[in-house]
N, C-alpha and C positions, 0 to 999 in steps of 0.2 A: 800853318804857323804864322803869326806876328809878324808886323812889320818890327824891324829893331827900333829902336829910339837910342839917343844918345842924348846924355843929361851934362850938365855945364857941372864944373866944379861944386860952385855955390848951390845948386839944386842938390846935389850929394850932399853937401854940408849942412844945408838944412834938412830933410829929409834925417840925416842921423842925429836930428836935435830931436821928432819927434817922442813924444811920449809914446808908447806903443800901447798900452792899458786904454787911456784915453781916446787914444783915435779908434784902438778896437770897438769899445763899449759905442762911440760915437755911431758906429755903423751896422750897430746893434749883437755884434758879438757878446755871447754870454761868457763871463770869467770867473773861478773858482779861484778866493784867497789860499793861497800855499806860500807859510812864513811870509819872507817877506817878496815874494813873488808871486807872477798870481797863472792859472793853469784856462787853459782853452776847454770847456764843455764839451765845443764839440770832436779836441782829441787830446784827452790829458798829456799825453807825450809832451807837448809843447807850451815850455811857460816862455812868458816876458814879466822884465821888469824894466825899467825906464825905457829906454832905447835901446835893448838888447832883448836876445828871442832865441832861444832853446830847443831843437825837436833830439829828444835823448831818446827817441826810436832809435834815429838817424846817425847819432852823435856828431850833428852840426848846429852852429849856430852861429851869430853874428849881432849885426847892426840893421838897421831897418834900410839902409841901403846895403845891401852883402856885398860891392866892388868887385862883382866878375863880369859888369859889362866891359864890354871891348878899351873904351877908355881910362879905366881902370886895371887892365891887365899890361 
């Protein structure tokens, strides 16, 4: 397992300003438009749109930081 990291407020903050489409695409993630969200290739369950992200397998979802690290709880 990882070592934990702990991120400063402001690193949260920026982090959920992310675009998550754009950073996807950026690191070569393939994305299927769906309305006005868009669906991951490689596993439909999970869309994002701006800075939010979806696994409706799972029915969880959030922010591009999810706030369950330790600093956060």
């Amino acid at each position: 397992m990882g070592k934990f990291v702990y991120f400063t407020s402001a690193e949260k903050r920026q982090a959920n300003e992310v675009d998550l489409p754009s950073f996807l695409l950026d690191r070569g993630e393939k994305l299927i438009m769906a309305g006005r969200e868009y669906r991951l290739v490689s596993d439909h369950s999970i869309t994002v749109r701006g800075n939010r992200w979806y696994d409706h397998a799972a029915q969880k979802g959030g922010h591009a930081h999810p706030g369950r690290c330790r600093p956060c709880q």
